[in-house]
C-alpha positions in Angstrom: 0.0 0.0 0.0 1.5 3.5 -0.8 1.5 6.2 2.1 -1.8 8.0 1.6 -1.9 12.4 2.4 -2.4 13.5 6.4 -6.4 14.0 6.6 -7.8 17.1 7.6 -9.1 17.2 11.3 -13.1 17.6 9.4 -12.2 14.3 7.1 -10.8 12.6 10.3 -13.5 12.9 12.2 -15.9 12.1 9.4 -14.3 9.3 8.1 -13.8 7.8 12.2 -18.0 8.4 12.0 -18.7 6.2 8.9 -16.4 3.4 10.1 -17.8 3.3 13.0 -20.9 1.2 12.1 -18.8 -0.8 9.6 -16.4 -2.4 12.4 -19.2 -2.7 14.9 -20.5 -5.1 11.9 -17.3 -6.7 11.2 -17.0 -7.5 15.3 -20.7 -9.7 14.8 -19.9 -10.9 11.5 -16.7 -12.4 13.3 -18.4 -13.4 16.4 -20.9 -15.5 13.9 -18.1 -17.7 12.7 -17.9 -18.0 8.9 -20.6 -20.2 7.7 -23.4 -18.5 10.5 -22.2 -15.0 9.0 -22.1 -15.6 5.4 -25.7 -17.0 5.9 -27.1 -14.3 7.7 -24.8 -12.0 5.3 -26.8 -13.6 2.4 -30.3 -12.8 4.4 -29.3 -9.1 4.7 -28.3 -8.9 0.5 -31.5 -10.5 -0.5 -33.8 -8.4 1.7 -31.9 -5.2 2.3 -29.7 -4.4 -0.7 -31.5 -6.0 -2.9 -34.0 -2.6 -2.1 -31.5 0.2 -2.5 -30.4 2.0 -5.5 -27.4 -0.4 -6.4 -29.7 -2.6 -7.0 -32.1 -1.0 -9.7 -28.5 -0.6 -11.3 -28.0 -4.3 -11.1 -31.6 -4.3 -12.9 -31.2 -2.0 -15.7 -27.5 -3.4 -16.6 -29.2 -7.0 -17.0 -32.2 -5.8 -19.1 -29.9 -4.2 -21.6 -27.1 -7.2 -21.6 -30.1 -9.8 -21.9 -32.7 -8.1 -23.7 -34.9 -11.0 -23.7 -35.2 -12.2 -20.7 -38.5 -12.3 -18.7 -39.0 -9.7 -15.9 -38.8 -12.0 -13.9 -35.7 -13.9 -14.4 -33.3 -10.7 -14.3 -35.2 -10.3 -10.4 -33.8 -14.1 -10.1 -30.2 -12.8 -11.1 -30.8 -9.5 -9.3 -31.6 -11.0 -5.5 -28.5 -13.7 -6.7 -26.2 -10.9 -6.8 -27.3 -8.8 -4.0 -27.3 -11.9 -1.8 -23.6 -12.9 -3.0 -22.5 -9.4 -2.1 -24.1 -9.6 1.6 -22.0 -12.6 2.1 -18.7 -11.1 0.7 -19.7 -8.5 3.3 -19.8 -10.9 5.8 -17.1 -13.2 4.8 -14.4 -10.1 5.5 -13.3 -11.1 8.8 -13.3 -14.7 8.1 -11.0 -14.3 4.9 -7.9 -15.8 7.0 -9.9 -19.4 7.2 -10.4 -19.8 3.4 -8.1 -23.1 2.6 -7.4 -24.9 -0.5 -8.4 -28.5 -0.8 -10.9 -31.0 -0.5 -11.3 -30.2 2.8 -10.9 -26.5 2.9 -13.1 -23.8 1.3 -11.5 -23.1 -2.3 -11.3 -25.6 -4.8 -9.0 -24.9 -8.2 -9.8 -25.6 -11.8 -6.9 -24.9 -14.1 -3.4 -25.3 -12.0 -1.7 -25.9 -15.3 -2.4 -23.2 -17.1 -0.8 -21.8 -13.9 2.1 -24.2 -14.0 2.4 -23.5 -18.0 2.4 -19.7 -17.5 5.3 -19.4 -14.5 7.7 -22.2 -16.9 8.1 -19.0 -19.2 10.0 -17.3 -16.8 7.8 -14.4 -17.6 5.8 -12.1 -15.3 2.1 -13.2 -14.9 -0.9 -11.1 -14.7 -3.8 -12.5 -13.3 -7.0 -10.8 -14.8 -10.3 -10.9 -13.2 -13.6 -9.6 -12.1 -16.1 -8.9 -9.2 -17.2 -12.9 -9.3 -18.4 -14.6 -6.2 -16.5 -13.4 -3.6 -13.6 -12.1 -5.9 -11.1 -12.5 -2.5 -10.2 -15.7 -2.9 -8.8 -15.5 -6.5 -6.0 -13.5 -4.8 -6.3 -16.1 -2.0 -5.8 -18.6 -4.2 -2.4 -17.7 -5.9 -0.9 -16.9 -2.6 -1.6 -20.7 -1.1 -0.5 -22.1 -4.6 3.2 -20.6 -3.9 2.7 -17.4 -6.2 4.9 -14.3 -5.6 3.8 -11.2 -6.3 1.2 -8.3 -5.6 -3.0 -7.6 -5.9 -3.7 -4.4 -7.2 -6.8 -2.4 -5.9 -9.1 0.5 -5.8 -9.2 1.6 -2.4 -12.4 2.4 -0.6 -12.4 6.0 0.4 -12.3 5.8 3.8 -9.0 5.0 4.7 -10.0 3.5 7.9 -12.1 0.6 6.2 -9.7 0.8 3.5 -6.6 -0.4 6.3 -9.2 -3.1 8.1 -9.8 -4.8 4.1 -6.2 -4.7 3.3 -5.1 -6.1 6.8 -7.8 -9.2 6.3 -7.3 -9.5 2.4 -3.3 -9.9 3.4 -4.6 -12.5 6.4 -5.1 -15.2 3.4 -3.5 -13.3 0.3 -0.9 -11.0 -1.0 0.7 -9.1 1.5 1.7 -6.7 -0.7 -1.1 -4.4 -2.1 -0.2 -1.7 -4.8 -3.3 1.1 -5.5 -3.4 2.9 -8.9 -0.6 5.8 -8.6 2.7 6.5 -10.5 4.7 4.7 -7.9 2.5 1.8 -8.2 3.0 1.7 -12.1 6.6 1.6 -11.3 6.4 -1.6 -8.7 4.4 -2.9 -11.2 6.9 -2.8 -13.8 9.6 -4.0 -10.8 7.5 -7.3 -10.1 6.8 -7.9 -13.8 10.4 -7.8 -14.5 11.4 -10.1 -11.7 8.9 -13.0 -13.2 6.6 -12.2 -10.2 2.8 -12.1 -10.3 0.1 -9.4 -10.1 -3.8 -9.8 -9.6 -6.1 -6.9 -11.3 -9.4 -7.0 -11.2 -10.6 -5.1 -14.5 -14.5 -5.2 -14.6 -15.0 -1.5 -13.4 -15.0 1.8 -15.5 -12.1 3.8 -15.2 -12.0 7.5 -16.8 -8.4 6.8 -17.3 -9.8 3.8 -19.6 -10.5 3.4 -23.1 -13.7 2.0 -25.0 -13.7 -1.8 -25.6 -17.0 -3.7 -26.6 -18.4 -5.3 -23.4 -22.2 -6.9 -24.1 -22.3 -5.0 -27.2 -21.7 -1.5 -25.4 -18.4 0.5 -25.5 -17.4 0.3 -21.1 -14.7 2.4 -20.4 -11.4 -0.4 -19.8 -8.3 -0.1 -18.1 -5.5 -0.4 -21.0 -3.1 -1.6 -18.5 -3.2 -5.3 -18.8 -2.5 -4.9 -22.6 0.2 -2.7 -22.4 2.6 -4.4 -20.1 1.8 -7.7 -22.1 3.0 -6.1 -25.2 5.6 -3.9 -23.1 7.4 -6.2 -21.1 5.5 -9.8 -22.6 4.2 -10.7 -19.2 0.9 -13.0 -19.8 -2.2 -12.5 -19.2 -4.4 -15.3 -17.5 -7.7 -15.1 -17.1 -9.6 -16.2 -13.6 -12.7 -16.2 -12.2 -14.5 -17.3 -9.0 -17.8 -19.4 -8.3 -19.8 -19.6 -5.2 -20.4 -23.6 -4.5 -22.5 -23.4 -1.1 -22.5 -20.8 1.4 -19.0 -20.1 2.1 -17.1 -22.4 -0.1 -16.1 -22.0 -3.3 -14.4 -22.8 -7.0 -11.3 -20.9 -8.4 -10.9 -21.2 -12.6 -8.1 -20.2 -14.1 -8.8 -19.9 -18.0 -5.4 -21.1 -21.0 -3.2 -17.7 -21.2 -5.1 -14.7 -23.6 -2.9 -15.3 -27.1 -2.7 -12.1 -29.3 -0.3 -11.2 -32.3 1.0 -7.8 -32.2 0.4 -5.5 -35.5 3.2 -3.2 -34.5 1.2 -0.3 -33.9 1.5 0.3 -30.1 -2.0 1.8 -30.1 -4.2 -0.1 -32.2 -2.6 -3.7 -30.9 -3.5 -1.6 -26.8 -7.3 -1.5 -28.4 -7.3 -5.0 -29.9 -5.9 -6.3 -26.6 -7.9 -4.6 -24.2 -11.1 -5.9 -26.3 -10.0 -9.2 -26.5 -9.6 -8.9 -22.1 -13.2 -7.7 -22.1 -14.3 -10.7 -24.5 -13.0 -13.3 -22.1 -14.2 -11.6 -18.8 -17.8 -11.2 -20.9 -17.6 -14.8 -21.7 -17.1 -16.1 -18.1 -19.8 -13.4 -16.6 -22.2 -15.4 -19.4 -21.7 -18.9 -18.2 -22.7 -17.8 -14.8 -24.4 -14.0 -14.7 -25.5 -14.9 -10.9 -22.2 -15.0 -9.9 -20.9 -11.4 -10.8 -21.5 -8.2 -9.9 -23.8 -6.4 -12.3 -24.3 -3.0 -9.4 -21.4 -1.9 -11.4 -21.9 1.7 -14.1 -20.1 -0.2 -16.0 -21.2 0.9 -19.4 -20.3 3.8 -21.1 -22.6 6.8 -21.2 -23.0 10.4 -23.4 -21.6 12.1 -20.2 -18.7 10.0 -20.1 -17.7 10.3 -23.6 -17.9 14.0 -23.0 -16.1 14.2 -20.1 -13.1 11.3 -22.0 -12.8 13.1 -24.9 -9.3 14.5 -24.3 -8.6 10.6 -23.5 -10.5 9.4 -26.5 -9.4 7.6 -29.7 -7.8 9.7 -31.7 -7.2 12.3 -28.5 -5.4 10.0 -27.6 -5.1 8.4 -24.0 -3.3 5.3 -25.2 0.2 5.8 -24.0 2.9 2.9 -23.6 5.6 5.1 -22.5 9.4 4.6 -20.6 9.3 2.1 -17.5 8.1 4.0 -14.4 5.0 7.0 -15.8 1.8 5.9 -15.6 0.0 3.9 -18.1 -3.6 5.1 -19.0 
């Protein structure tokens, strides 16, 4: 995590105010043990969230990916997903008891593409989205022996932020790099070294570019793309799936394969598109299972307030080791 500016006495005190209520539901979550919590976790998504506004979000984002469904299977989808995020709610303090195995809570599909990726010698990226509870992906490659780093978008708060990042390093990566210069540049550092790093990159970004996602432009991170064709690290695709209650599946997907045109900026587009293809593909087989209370999709407003980013514009850059990447 990189040092973050001194708060303001006002933000202090405002930010100590929203956390409280969040750690005072962290303490019962914990006190529930994992399987009680993520249960009651589930009851709260299903009848609480699944009434706010991230919800008619959810509802709106299916209707226009699945234009023909019935009303009422995108509600069956909708209460899915808001129940699945009331258990990753609940599931936070428990993150340090999710084992791989038989007899743990994670099972993995895929350990060879794993295996076939790290005989390269070549840094990996591990590219993902908000599936299940999308924790255990970084889980996951930690207790399989990966070295490396997650990067994240943290919460505002930096008091919640410091509580996630102390339970998501309980189980996974100690090391957690957020989007900044310096980040870019331990990026770069861990790539180089054949290490790993874990990006989710299913959310709009406005330092993103357009690439076809359900048949709408959604504003992409060109990051992924650009250090594979930078620096040849690989791209491997993973996703999560909730089994029962607190247990579940971890797929890792055969290494994204692309042939460089030689133009740095077109081949950053291509990529990027082909990223959004395969997370689009695994969000299909399961559309439950992933987090549609995203704004993920591109809208008028954005593309006005992008257009000094836009194609063209351009915000494509692949530049010396160490700037940022956007």
């Amino acid at each position: 995590m990189q040092a973050s500016p001194p708060l303001s006495p006002v933000k202090t005190l405002r930010y100590l105010g929203e956390s409280a209520g969040f750690f005072l539901l962290m303490y019962f979550f914990k006190l529930l043990g994992i399987d009680r919590a993520s249960a009651t976790g589930g009851f709260i998504g299903r009848h609480v969230f699944y009434r706010l506004p991230p919800a008619s979000t959810a509802r709106a984002n299916l209707k226009a990916a699945y234009p023909d469904k019935r009303r009422d299977e995108i509600e069956t989808i909708v209460q899915s997903v808001c129940e699945s995020l009331g258990r990753v709610v609940a599931e936070y303090p428990h993150l340090d008891k999710f084992k791989l195995g038989p007899e743990g809570r994670i099972l993995v599909e895929g350990r060879e593409h794993i295996d076939a990726a790290l005989r390269t010698g070549k840094g990996v990226m591990f590219i993902s989205g908000h599936f299940a509870n999308w924790e255990t992906m970084p889980i996951t490659a930690t207790q399989l022996g990966l070295e490396g780093a997650i990067v994240y978008r943290p919460p505002n708060n930096p008091y919640v932020d410091r509580y996630i990042s102390r339970m998501r390093a309980s189980g996974g990566p100690k090391e957690q790099i957020t989007k900044s210069a310096s980040g870019t540049r331990r990026i770069f550092t861990l790539l180089r070294r054949g290490k790993a790093i874990l990006m989710l990159v299913d959310q709009k970004t406005w330092q993103g570019v357009p690439a076809p996602f359900f048949g709408r432009d959604a504003m992409t991170t060109p990051v992924p793309a650009s250090l594979a064709l930078k620096m040849g690290a690989i791209l491997l695709p993973a996703s999560a799936e909730r089994l029962d209650g607190a247990r579940f599946c971890v797929r890792i997907y055969p290494a994204i394969e692309f042939e460089p045109s030689g133009n740095a900026e077109r081949d950053v587009l291509a990529l990027t598109a082909k990223v959004n293809a395969v997370i689009e593909s695994i969000v299909r087989e399961r559309p439950a299972q992933w987090l549609w209370t995203h704004h993920r999709w591109t809208t008028k407003r954005d593309l006005l307030k992008m257009k000094p980013h836009a194609l063209g514009g351009s915000g494509v850059r692949v530049e010396r080791e160490g700037s940022s990447l956007t």
